[in-house]
FIRO-614446 format. One record per residue (C-alpha): residue number from 0; x, y, z; residue in one letter. Coordinates in nm, 4 decimals, always signed. Each point is the difference from the previous one (the first is absolute). Example, Ala and Ser with C-alpha at 12.3 -4.5 7.8 and 13.67 -1.06 7.14 Angstrom:
+-----+----------+----------+----------+------+
! pos !        u !        v !        w ! code !
+-----+----------+----------+----------+------+
!   0 !  +1.2300 !  -0.4500 !  +0.7800 !    a !
!   1 !  +0.1370 !  +0.3440 !  -0.0660 !    s !
+-----+----------+----------+----------+------+
This chain:
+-----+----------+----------+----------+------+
! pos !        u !        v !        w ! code !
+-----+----------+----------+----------+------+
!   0 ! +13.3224 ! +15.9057 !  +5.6604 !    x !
!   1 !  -0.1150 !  -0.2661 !  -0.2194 !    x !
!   2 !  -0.1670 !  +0.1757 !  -0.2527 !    x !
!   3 !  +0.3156 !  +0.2704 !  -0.0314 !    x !
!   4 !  +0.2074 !  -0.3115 !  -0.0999 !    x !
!   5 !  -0.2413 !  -0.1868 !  -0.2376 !    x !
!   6 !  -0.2894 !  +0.2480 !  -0.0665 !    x !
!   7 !  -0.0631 !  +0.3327 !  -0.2304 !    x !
!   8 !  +0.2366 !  +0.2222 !  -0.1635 !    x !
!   9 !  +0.1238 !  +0.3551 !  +0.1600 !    x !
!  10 !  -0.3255 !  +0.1336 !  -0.2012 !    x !
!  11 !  -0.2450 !  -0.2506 !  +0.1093 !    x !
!  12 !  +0.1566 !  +0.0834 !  +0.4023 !    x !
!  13 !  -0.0492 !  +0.3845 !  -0.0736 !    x !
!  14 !  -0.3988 !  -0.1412 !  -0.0735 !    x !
!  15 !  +0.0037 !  -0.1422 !  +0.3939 !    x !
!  16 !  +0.1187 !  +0.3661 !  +0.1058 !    x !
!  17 !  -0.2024 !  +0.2472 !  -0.1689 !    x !
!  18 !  -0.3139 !  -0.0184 !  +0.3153 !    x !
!  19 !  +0.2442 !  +0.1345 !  +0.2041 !    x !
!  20 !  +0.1173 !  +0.2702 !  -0.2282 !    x !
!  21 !  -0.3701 !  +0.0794 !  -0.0879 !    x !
!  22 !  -0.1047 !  -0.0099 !  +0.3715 !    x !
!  23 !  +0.2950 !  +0.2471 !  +0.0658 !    x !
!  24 !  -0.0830 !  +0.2224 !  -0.3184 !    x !
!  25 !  -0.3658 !  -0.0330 !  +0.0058 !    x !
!  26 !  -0.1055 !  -0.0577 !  +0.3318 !    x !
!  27 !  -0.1500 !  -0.3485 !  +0.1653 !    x !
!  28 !  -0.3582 !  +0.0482 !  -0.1580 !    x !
!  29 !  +0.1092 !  -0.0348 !  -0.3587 !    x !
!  30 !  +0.1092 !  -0.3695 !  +0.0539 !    x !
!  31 !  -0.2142 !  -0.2874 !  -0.0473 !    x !
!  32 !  -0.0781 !  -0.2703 !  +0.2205 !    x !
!  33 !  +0.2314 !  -0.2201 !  -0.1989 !    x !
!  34 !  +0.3165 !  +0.2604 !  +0.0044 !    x !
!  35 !  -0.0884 !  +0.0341 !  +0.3869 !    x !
!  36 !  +0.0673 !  -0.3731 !  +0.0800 !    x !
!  37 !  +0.2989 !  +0.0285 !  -0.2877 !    x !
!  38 !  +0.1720 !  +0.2343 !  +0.2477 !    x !
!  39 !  -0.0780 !  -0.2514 !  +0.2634 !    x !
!  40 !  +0.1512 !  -0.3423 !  -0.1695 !    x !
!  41 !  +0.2974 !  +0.2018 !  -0.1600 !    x !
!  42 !  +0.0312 !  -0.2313 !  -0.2717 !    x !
!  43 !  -0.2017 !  -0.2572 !  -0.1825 !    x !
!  44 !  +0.1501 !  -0.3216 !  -0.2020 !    x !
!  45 !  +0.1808 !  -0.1008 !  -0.3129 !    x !
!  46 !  -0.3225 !  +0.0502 !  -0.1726 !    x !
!  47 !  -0.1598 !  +0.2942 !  +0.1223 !    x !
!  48 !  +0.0402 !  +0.2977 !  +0.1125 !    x !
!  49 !  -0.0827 !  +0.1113 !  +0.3851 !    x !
!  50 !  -0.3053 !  +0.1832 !  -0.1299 !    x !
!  51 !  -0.0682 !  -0.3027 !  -0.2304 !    x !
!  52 !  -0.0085 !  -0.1934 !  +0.2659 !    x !
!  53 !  -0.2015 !  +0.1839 !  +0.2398 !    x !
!  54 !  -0.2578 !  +0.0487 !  -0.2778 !    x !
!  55 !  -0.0374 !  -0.3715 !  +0.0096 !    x !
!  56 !  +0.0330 !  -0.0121 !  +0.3888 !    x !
!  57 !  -0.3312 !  +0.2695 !  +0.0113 !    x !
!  58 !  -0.1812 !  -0.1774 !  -0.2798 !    x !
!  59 !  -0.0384 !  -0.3150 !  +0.1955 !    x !
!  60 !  -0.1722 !  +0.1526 !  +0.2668 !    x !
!  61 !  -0.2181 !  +0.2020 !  -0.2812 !    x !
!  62 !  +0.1560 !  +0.3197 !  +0.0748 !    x !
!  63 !  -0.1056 !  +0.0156 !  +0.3270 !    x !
!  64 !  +0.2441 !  +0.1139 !  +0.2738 !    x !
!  65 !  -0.2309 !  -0.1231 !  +0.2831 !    x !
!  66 !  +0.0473 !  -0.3698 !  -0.1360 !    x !
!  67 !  +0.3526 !  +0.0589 !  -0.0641 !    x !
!  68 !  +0.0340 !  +0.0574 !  +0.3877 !    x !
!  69 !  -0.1709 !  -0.3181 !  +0.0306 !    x !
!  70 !  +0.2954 !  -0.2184 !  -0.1309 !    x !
!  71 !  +0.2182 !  -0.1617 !  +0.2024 !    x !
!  72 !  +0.3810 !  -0.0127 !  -0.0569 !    x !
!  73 !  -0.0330 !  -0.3439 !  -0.1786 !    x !
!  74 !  -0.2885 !  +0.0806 !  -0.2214 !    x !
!  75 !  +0.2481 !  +0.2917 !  -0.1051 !    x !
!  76 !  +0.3034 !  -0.2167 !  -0.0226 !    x !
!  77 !  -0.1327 !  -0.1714 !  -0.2726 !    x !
!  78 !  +0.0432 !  +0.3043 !  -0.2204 !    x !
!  79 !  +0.3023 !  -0.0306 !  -0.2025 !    x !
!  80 !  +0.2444 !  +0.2648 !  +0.1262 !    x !
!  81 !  -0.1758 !  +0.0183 !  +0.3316 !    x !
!  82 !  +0.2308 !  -0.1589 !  +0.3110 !    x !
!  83 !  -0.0971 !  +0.0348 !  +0.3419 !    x !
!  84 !  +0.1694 !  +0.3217 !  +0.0631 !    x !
!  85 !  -0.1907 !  +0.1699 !  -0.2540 !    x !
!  86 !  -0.3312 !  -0.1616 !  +0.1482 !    x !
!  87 !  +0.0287 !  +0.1018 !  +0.2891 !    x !
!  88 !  +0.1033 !  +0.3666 !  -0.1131 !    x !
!  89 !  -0.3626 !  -0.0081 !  -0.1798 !    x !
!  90 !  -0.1638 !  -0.1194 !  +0.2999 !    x !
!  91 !  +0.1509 !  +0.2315 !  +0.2450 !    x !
!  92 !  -0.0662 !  +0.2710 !  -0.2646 !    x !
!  93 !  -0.3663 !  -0.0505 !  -0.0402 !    x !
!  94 !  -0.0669 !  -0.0751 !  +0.3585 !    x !
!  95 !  +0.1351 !  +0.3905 !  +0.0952 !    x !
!  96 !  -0.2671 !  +0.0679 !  -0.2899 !    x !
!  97 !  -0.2168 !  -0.1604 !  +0.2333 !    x !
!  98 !  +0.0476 !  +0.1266 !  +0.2812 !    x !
!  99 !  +0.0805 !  +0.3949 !  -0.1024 !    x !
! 100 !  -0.4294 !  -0.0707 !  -0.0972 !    x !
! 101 !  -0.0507 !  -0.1429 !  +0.3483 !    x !
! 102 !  +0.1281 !  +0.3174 !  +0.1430 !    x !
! 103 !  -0.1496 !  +0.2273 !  -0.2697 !    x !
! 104 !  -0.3582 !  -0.1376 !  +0.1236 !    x !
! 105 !  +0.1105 !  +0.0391 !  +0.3454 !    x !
! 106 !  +0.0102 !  +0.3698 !  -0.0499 !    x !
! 107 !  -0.3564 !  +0.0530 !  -0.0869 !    x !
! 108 !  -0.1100 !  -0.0602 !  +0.3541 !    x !
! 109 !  -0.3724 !  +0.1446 !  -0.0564 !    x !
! 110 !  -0.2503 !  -0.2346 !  -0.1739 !    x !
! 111 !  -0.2189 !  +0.1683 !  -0.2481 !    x !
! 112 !  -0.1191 !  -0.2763 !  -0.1597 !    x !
! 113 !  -0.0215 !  -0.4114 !  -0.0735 !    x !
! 114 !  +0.3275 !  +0.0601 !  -0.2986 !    x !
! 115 !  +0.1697 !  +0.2398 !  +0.3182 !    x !
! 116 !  -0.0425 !  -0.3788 !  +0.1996 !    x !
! 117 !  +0.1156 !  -0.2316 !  -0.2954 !    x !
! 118 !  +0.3062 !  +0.2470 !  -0.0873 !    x !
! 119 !  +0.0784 !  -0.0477 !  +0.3611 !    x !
! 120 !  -0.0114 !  -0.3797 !  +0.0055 !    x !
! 121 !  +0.0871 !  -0.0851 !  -0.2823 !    x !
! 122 !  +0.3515 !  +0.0116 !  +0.0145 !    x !
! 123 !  -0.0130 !  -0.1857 !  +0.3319 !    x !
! 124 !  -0.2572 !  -0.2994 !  -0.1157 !    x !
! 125 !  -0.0948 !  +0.0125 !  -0.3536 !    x !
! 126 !  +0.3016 !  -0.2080 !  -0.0798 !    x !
! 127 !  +0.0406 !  -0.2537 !  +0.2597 !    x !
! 128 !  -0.0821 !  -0.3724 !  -0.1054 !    x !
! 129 !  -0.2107 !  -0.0566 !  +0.2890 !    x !
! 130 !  -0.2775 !  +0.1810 !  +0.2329 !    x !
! 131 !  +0.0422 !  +0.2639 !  +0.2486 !    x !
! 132 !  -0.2553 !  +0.2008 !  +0.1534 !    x !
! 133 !  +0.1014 !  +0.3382 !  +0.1398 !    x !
! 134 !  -0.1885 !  +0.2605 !  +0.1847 !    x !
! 135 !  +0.0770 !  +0.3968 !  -0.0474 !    x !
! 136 !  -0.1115 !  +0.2233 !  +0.3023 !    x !
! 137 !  -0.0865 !  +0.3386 !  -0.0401 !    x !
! 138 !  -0.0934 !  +0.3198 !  +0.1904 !    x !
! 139 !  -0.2624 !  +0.2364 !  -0.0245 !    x !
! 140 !  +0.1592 !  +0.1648 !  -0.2779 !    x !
! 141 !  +0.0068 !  -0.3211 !  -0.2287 !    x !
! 142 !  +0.3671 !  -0.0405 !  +0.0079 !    x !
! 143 !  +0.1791 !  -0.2751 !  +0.0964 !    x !
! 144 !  +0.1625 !  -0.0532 !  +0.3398 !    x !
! 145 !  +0.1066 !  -0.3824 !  -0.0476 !    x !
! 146 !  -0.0782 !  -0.3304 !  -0.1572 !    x !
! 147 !  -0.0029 !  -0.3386 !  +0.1427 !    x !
! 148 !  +0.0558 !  -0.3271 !  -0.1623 !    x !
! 149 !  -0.2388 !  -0.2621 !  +0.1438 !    x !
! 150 !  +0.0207 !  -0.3127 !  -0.1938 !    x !
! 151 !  +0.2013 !  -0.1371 !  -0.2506 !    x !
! 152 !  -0.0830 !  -0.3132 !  -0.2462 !    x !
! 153 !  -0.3562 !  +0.0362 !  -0.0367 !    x !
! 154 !  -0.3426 !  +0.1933 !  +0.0590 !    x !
! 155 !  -0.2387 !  -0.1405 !  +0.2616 !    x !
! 156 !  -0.1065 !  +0.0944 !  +0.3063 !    x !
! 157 !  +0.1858 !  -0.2263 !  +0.2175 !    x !
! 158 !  +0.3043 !  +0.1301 !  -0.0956 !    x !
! 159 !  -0.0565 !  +0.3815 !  +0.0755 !    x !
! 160 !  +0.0047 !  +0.1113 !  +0.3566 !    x !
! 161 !  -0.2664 !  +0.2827 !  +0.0541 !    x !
! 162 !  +0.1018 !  +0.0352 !  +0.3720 !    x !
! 163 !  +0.2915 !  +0.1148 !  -0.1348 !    x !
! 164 !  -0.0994 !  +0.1899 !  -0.2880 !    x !
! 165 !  -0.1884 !  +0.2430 !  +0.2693 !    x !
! 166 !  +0.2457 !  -0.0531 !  +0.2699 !    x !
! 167 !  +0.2280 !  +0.1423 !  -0.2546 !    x !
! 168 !  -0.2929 !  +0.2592 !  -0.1007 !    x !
! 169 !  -0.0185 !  +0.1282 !  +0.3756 !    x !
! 170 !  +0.3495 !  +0.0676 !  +0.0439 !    x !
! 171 !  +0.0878 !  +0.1986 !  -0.2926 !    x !
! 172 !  -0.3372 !  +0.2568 !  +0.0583 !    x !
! 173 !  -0.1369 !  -0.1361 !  -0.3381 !    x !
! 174 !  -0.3853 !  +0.0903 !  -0.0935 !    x !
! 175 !  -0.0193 !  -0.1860 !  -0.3723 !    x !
! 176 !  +0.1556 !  -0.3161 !  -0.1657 !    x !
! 177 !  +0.1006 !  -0.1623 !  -0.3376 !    x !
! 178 !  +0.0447 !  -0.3306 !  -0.0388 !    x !
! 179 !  +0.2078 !  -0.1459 !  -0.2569 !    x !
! 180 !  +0.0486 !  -0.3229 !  -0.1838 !    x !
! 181 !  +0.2086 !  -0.1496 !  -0.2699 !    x !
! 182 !  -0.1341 !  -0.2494 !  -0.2933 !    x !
! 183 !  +0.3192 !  -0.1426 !  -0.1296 !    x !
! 184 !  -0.2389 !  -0.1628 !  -0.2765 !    x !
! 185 !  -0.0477 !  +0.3588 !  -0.1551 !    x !
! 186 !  -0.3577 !  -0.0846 !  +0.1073 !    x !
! 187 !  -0.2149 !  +0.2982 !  +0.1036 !    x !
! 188 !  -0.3362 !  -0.1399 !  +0.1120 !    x !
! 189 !  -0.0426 !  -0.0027 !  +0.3902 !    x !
! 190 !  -0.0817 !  -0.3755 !  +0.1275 !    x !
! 191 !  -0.2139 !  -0.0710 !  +0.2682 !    x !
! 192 !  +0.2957 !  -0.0302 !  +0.2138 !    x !
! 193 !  +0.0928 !  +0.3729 !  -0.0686 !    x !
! 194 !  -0.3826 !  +0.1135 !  +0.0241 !    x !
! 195 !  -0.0226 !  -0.1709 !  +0.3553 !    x !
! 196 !  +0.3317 !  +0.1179 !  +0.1285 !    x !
! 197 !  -0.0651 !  +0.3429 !  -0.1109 !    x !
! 198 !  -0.3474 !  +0.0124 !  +0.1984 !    x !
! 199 !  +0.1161 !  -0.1556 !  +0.3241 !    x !
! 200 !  +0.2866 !  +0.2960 !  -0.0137 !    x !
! 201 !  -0.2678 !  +0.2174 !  -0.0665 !    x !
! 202 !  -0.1970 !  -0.1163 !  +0.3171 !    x !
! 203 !  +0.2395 !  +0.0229 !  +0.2346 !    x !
! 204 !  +0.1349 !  +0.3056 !  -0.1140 !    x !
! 205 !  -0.3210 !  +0.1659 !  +0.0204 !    x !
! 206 !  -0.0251 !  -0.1262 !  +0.3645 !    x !
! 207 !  +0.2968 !  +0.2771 !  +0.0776 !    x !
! 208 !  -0.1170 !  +0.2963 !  -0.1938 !    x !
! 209 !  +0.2910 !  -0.1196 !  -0.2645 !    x !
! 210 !  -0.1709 !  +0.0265 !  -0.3994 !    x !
! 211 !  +0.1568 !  -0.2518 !  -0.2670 !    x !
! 212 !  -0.0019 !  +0.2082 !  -0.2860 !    x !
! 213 !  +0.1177 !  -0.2685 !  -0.2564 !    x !
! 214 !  +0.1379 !  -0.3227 !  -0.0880 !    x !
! 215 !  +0.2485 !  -0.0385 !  -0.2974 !    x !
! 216 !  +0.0612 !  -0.2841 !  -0.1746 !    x !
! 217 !  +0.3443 !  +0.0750 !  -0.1989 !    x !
! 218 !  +0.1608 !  -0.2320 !  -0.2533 !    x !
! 219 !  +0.3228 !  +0.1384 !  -0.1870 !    x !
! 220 !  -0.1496 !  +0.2473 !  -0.2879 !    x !
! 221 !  -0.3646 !  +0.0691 !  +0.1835 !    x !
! 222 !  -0.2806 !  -0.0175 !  +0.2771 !    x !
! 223 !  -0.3311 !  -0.0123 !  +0.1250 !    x !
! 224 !  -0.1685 !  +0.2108 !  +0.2525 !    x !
! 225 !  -0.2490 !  -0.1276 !  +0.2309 !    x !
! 226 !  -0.1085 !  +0.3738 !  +0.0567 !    x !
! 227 !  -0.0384 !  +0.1182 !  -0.3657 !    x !
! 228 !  -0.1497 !  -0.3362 !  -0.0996 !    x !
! 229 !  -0.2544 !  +0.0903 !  +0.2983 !    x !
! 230 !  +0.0245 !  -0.3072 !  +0.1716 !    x !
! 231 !  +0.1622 !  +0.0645 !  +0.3046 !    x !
+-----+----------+----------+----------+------+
């Protein structure tokens, strides 16, 4: 490697190693985000050190792991230190992060509650850079036996297919619905759009003994509940 030939001393390599000896003396939740990506990278440049340099890596993105997903291998590149390999090893990294949520939400099949719908979707939507708008179907006991994606790119009512929302709704025995929307703005007041979509749902579910309990609009770190704000 580059940096064995040009970089730190034996001391300043024994710096790079000690996250894995504290993971393996100490156990996985005594590291810091920054010693978690050192492991990653394995090494960082003739100027810092691997934790140095994924100090510097997480302090672009303010600290924030979700925005650190965000970046692309080329935005990471940039880094000093950082070659493609090692991006993509922090991509692939966070997006099993990612996903082990996904399937985490998954688990908690009964809805209790508006945050029991956002911890759901969130992992699914709250991220994306565009639209989606997703329907979860449940049974009598509120939990969920499937959701539907219906449109993707944008919120209106064009683009969502109730025939199919309660074709969908028929098949799988379901007596309630949530409906669910991303604002990739971070924005978490309901347009008209999303007020007028939500009540022609609402109409024809009512039409089949099928009850929308809620609509959810999710951005990455929150949401807003059409039920709890009572406007559904």
């Amino acid at each position: 490697m580059e940096e064995q030939s040009q970089g730190f001393s034996i001391k300043k390599w024994a710096i790079d190693d000690r996250p894995r000896e504290k993971l393996l003396k100490k156990g996985k939740l005594t590291l810091s985000d920054s010693e978690l990506i050192a492991i990653l990278i394995g090494s960082g440049n003739r100027k810092e050190t691997a934790v140095e340099l994924s100090k510097r890596i997480l302090a672009s993105t303010q600290n924030n792991l979700s925005e650190l997903g965000k970046l692309s291998v080329g935005q990471l590149c940039k880094f000093k230190g950082i070659g493609e390999a090692k991006a993509i090893t922090i991509i692939a990294a966070l997006e099993l992060g990612r996903r082990r949520r996904l399937e985490s939400a998954l688990e908690k099949i009964k809805i209790t509650s508006s945050r029991s719908v956002f911890e759901l979707m969130q992992p699914l939507i709250g991220e994306l850079p565009h639209e989606e708008f997703w329907i979860i179907y449940l049974n009598n006991s509120n939990k969920v036996i499937d959701k539907l994606q219906l449109s993707k790119g944008g919120i209106t009512g064009t683009l969502v297919d109730v025939r199919l929302t309660m074709k969908k709704a028929l098949e799988l025995g379901a007596v309630s619905l949530i409906l669910a929307h991303n604002h990739p703005s971070g924005a978490l007041k309901p347009s008209m759009a999303d007020k007028n979509l939500t009540q022609k749902l609402k109409t024809a579910s009512e039409s089949l003994d099928i009850k929308v309990l809620d609509h959810i609009i999710v951005t990455e770190m929150s949401y807003f509940s059409f039920a709890d704000e009572a406007i559904l």
